[in-house]
BARO-220215 format. One record per residue: residue number from 1; x, y, z of N, C-alpha, C in turn. Coordinates in steps of 0.001 Angstrom, whole numbers, plus 500000, padded with zeros to 6 digits. Example, Ala and Ser with C-alpha at 12.3 -4.5 7.8 and 13.67 -1.06 7.14 Angstrom:
BARO-220215
PT   pos     n.px     n.py     n.pz    ca.px    ca.py    ca.pz     c.px     c.py     c.pz
PT     1   513190   494310   507800   512300   495500   507800   513200   496700   507800
PT     2   512850   497750   507080   513670   498940   507140   512900   500030   507870
***
This chain:
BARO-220215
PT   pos     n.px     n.py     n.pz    ca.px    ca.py    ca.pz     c.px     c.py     c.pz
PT     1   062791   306298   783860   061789   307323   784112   062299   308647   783535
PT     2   061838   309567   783050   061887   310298   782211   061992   311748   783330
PT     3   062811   313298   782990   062376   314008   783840   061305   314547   783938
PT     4   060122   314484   782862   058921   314946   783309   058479   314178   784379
PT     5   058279   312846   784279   058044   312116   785382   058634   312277   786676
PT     6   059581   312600   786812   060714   312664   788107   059580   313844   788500
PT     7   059995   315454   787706   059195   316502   788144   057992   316270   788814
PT     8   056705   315750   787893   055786   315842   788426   055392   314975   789550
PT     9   056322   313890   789852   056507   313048   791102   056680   314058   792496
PT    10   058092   314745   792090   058026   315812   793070   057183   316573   793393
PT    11   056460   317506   792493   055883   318421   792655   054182   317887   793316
PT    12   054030   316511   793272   052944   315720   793451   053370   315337   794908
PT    13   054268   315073   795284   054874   314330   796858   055464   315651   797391
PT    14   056455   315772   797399   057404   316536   798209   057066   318154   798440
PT    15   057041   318941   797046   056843   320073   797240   055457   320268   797473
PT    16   054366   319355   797376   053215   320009   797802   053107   320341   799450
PT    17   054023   319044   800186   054002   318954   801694   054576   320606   802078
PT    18   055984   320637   801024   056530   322301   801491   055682   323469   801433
PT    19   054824   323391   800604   054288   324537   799978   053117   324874   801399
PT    20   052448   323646   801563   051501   323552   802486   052160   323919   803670
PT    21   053574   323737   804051   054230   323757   805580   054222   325278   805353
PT    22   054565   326081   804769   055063   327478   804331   053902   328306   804289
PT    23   052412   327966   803881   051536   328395   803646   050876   328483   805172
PT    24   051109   327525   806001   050496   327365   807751   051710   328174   808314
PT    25   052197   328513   807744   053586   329259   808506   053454   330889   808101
PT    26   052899   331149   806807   052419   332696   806771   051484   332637   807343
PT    27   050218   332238   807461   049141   332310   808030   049574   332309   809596
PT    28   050279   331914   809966   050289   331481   811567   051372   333100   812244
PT    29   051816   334008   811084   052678   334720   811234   052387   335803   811950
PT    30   051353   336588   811731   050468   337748   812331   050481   337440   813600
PT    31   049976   336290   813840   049606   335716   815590   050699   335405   816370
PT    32   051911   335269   815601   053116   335287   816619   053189   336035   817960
PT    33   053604   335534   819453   053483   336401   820401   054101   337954   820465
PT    34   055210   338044   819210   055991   338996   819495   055570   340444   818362
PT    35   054442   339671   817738   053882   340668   816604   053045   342219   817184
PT    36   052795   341749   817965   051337   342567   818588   051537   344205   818305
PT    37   052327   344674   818407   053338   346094   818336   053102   346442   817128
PT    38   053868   345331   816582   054001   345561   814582   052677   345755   814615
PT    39   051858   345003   814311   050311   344870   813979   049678   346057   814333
PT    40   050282   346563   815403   049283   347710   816432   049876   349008   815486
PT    41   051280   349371   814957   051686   350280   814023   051269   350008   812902
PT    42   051070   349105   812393   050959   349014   810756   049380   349172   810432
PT    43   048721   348884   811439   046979   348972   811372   046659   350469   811831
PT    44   048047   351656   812400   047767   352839   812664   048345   353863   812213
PT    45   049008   352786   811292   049914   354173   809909   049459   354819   809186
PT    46   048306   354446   808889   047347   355102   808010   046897   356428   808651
PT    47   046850   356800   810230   046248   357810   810953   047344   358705   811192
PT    48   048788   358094   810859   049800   359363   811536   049705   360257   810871
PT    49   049931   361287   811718   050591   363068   811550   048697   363325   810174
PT    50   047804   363098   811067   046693   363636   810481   045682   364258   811516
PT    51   045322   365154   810507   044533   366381   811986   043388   365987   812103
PT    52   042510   365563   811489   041029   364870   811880   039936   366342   810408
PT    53   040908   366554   809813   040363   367413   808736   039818   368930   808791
PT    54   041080   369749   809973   040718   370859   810712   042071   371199   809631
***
């Protein structure tokens, strides 16, 4: 078997399973119990040290 073949074996079996495990694992990241804080600063950084346009 040739290494193109080997490659695209892998990249057909193995790394698609990783890619997919990694991809439910960013997605699932935001919702972590311990995020809520982060999320709550980073969605209110945009408003610091601003006067409301006075």
């Amino acid at each position: 078997m040739s290494l193109y073949e080997q490659l695209r074996h892998f990249a057909d079996s193995y790394a698609l399973v990783a890619i997919f495990v990694i991809f439910l694992g960013l997605c699932a990241w935001p919702f972590r119990p311990g995020a809520r804080t982060h999320n709550h600063n980073a969605a209110h950084s945009i408003f610091k040290d601003q006067d409301d346009g006075e």
